[in-house]
C-alpha positions in Angstrom: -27.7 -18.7 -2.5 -24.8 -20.6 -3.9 -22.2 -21.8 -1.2 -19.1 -20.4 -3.4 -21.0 -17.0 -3.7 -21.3 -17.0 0.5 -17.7 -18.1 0.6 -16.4 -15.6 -1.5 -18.4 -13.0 0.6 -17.0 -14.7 3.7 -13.8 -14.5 2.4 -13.6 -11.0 1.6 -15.8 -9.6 5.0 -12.5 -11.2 6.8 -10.2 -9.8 4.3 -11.3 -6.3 5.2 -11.9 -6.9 9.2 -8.2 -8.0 9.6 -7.7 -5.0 6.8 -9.7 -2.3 9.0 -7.7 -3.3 12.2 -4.1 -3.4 10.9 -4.2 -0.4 8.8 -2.1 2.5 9.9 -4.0 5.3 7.7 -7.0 5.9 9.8 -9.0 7.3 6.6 -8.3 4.2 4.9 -9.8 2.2 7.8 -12.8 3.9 8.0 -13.2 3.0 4.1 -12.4 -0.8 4.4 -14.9 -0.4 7.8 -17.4 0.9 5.5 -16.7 -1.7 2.6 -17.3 -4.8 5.3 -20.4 -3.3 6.1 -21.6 -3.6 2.9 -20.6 -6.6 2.3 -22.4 -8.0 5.7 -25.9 -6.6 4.5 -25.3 -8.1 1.2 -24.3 -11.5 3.7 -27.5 -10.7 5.2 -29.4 -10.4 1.8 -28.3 -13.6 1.3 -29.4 -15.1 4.5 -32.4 -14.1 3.3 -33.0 -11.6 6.2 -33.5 -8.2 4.3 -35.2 -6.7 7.6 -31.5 -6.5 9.4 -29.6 -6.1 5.4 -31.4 -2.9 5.4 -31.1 -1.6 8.7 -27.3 -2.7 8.3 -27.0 -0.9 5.5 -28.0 2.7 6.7 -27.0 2.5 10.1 -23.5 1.2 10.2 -22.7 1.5 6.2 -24.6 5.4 6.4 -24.6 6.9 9.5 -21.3 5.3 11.5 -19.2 6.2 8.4 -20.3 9.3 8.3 -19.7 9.8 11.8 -16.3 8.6 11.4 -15.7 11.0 8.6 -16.9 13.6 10.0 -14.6 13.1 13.2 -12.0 12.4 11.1 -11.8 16.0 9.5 -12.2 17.2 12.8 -8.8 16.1 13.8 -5.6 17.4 13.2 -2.0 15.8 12.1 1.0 15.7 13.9 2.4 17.9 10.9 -0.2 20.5 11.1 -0.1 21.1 15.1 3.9 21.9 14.7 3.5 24.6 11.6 0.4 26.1 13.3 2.6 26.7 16.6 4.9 28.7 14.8 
């Protein structure tokens, strides 16, 4: 692989780890969470290691953000809690 191609994908898995953490909206987190793990199995693809790109792929870019989402909906707002009370 081409070491401006890794860069770029260097670049951009730091771009959304500092993005994931300093978010506020916690469903926008859980996207840019999913979106750098994609983009490390694609690192990982490059590395020429398609054995851990793979398993990368379906267990944290599958099956943790669908965890996440699916915790996610479970919770309730600030918002909601007060008007349900009522």
């Amino acid at each position: 692989m081409s070491a401006p191609l890794y860069s770029f994908i260097c670049f951009f898995l730091i771009l959304t780890a500092l993005v994931a953490s300093e978010i506020k909206d916690i469903l926008s987190a859980v996207i840019s969470l999913s979106v750098f793990s994609v983009l490390l199995a694609i690192a990982f693809v490059a590395l020429q290691a398609p054995d851990v790109a793979l398993t990368q792929a379906v267990i944290s870019s599958g099956l943790i953000t669908s965890l996440f989402l699916v915790a996610y909906s479970q919770t309730q707002k600030e918002g909601r809690r007060e008007n349900d009370e009522e």
